[in-house]
N, C-alpha and C positions, 0 to 999 in steps of 0.2 A: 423832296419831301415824300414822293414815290415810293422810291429805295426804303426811308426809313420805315413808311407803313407798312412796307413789306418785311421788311426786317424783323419788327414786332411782333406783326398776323405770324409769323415762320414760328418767333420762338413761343408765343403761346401756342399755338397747336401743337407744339414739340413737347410743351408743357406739361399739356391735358391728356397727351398721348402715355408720356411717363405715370403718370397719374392712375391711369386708366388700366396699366399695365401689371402697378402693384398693389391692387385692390383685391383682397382675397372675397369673393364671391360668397354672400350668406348661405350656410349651412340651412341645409331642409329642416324645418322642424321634426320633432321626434312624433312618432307614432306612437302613442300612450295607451297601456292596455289597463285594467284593472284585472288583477287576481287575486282571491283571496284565499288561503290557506284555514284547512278545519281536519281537525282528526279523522281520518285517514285520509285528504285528499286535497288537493287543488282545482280550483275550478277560473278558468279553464283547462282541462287537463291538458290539451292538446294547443299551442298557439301557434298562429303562419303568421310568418311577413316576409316581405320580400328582399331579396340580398340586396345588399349598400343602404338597406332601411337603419337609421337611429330609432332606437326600441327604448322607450322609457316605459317601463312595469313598474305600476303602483300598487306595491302589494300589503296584503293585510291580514292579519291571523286572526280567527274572529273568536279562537273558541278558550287557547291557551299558547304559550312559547311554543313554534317552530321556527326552524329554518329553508332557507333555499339553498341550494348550491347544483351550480351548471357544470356540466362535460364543456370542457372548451373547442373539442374537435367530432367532426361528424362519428353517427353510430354508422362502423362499416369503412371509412377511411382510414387515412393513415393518421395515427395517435401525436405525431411529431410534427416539427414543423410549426409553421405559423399557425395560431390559433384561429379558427373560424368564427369567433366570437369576441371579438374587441371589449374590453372594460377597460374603463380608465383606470391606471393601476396594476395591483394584480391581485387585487379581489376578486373572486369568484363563488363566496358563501356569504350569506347573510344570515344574521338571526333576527325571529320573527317574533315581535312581543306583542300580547294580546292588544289589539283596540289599536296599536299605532302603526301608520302606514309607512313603510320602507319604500323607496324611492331605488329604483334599480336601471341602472342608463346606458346602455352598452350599442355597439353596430355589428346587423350580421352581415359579415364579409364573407361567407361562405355559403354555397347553399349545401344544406343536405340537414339531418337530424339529429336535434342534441337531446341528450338526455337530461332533466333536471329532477331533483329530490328532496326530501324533508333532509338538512342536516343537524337537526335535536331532536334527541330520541323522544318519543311520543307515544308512548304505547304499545299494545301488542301488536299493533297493524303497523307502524311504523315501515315497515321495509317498503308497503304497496303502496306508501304515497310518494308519485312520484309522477311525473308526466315529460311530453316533448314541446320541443320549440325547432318546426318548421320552414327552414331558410328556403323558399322557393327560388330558382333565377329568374 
């Protein structure tokens, strides 16, 4: 009767072991920023977070139609290559309609400075709205 208790206790632990092994570990929640978008500017202009961070930006135009759209690769690196900015996809522009909040979900894999900017024309100032997102290591 020994034997077989042993037997058992071996293959449950062998079990639990399997188990344990192909269990994909939960995802860090996202860091959620709010920005809101207005003729000529974004505010926050400037956002940090830090590299391997999931970045969800809740964005919102408050005044009339803009857009966003990100530089996928640092300001100052090399242009190619794997993108330092993960989006699920390969979105990279959004457009922004007055009063409803865009939902924008990406991971910075990379540290350095991306440039991002209105992409629907807006105005005369149009070109100067534009700001960075700060991938710290």
């Amino acid at each position: 009767m020994s034997l077989r208790l042993l037997a058992v206790s071996a293959a449950l632990l062998v079990a639990a072991l399997a188990s344990m092994s192909t269990q994909q570990p939960e995802p860090a929640p996202a860091q959620e920023i709010e920005v809101t978008a207005k003729k000529y500017e974004f505010q926050p202009s400037e956002i940090r977070v830090r590299q391997g961070t999931r970045v969800r930006l809740r964005v919102r135009a408050l005044d009339r139609a803009h857009g966003i759209e990100f530089r996928l690769h640092p300001e100052g690196g090399p242009q190619e290559g794997p993108a330092g900015l993960r989006f699920p996809g390969e979105q990279k522009k959004w457009k922004l309609e007055p009063n409803q909040e865009q939902v924008i979900e990406f991971t910075a894999e990379r540290p350095g400075t991306y440039a991002f900017h209105c992409a629907v024309f807006c105005g005369l100032g149009h070109r100067r709205m534009k700001g960075t997102l700060v991938v710290e290591p």
